[in-house]
N, C-alpha and C positions, 0 to 999 in steps of 0.2 A: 380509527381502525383498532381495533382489539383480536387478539389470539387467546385461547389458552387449551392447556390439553390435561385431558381428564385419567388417571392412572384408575382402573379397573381391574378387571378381569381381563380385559383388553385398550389397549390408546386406543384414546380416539382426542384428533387434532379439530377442533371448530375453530371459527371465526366467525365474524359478523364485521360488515363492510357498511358505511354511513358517510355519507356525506353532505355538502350545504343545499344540495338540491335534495336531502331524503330520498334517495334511492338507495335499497338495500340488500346486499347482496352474503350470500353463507357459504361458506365454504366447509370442506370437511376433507381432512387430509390433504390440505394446498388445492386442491379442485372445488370447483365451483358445483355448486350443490344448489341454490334456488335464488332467485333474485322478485325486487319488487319495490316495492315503497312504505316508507314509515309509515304514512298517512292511511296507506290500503290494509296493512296489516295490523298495525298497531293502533288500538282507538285511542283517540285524545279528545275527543270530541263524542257529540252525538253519533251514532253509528250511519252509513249513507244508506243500508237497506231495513226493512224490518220486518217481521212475518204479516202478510197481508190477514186481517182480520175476520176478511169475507171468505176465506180458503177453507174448510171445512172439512175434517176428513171424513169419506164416505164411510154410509155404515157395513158396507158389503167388504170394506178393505181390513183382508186378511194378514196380520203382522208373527204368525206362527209359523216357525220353520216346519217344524213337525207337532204331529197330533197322534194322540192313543190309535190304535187301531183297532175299528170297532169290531172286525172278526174276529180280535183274540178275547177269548170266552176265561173269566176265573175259571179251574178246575175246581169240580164238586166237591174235591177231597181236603181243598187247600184248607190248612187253619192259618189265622191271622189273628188270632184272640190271643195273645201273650198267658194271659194268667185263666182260668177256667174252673166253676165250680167244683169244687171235694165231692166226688161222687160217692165216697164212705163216709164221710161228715153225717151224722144222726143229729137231732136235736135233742140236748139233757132233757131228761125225764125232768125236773129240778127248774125247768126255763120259765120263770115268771113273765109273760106280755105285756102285765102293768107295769112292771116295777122296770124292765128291762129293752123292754122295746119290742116289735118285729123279729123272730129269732131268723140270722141270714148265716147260709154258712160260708165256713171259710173258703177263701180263693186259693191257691194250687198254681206253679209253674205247668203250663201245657207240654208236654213232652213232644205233641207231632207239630208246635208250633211254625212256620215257614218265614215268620215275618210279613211287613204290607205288602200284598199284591198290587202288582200294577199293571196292568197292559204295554205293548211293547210302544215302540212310539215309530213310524211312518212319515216319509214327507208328504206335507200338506198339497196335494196339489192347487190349492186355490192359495198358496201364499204370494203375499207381491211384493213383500218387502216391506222395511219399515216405513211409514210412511214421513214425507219431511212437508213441512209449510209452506209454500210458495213465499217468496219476499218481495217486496215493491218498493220502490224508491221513499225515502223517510222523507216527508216533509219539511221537518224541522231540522234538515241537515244543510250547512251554507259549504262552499266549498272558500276555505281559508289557508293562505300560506303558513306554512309554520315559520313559527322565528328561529333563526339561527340557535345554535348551541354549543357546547364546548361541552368535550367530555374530560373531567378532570380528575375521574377516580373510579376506580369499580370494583363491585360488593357481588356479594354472591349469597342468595339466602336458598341454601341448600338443605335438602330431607332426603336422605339417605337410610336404604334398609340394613345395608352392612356394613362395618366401618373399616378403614383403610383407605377412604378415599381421599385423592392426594390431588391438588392444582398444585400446578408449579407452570413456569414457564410463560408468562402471561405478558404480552407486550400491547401496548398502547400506541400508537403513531399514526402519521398524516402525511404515512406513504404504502400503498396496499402491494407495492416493489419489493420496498424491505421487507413487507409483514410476511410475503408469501416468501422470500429468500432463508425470513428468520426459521419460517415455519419448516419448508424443505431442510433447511439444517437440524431442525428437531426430530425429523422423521430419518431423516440420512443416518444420524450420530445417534442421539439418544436415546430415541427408542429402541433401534437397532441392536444398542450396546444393552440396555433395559430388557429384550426379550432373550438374548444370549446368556442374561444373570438368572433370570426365571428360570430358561431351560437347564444350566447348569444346576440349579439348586434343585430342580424336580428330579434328577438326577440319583444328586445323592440320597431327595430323599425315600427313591426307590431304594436305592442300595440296600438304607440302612432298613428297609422293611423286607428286603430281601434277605440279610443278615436276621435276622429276627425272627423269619420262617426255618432258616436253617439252624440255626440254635436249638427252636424249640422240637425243627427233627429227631438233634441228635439226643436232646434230654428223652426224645420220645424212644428210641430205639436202645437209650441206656436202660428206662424202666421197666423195657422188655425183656432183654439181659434177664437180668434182675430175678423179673418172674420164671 
């Protein structure tokens, strides 16, 4: 049995329950969250289902929530041309053809420009949702015991977008008694005590932002003085 709790933005207390029969059970905050078996959830093996190959999806199945809506008509007025010929651009008297090319004149910021048009978007009424594979029993799946195991250590290969994130508290054992008693002590004590230090500290550091409005009151009603 394994516990650990993950310090965030908020606790949160998991577990994961194992035993010699591979049956696996999750907890989340000392309560029981999903249960099942190693062998069903975790592949070790070849997988027992697989997408049946004859499943086909039809060509009439519509996977769009929404679609343009063909009554909404571009407005005649609209521009969507970003940049638009120099309408006072002349060509020099001076413009060689051979020497210098095709004479093109300059491009110009459009002033009534709008940006891309798009029509609005509507629900499809012919959608059916995404479509999934039918799966059929894998062939090449045998059903095998697993061998015992022993857990005698545990890693954590973690990707995280923000940092501060904190394990602590992390018990290992081969009693799910203790592990939910240790856990309820975590959530009784620590965290408890954990979210009353957060609160205190948001506290002050309202205070000191509230302190710092008033400050810049009063320099504000000095410089008025003043004037």
């Amino acid at each position: 049995f394994f516990f650990f709790k993950q310090k965030t933005a908020y606790e949160i207390l998991s577990g994961l329950v194992g035993s010699e029969m591979c049956i696996r059970d999750r907890y989340l905050d000392a309560e029981p969250l999903e249960n099942g078996t190693v062998s069903d959830d975790w592949q070790f093996t070849v997988p027992k289902e697989i997408p049946d190959p004859e499943d086909r999806k039809p060509a009439d199945w519509d996977e769009r929530r929404f679609i343009p809506d063909p009554t909404h008509i571009k407005p005649a007025d609209w521009e969507d041309d970003e940049a638009i010929t120099d309408p006072k651009a002349v060509k020099p008297e001076d413009w060689d053809e051979k020497k210098e090319g095709e004479w093109q004149p300059p491009k110009i910021n459009n002033q009534k420009y709008k940006g891309p048009w798009e029509p609005r978007k509507i629900s499809n009424p012919n959608y059916k949702g995404m479509w999934r594979q039918k799966k059929i029993r894998n062939p090449e799946y045998k059903e095998e015991p697993l061998e015992e195991y022993t857990i005698a250590g545990l890693g954590f290969d973690i990707w995280q977008v923000k940092a501060g994130t904190i394990f602590d508290n992390i018990m290992i054992a081969d009693s799910l008694s203790d592990a939910l008693s240790h856990a309820q002590f975590v959530l009784e004590k620590q965290v408890k005590k954990e979210i009353e230090e957060r609160e205190i500290e948001e506290k002050k550091e309202q205070k000191m932002s509230d302190d710092d409005k008033e400050k810049a009151k009063v320099m504000e009603d000095l410089y008025s003085d003043k004037k």
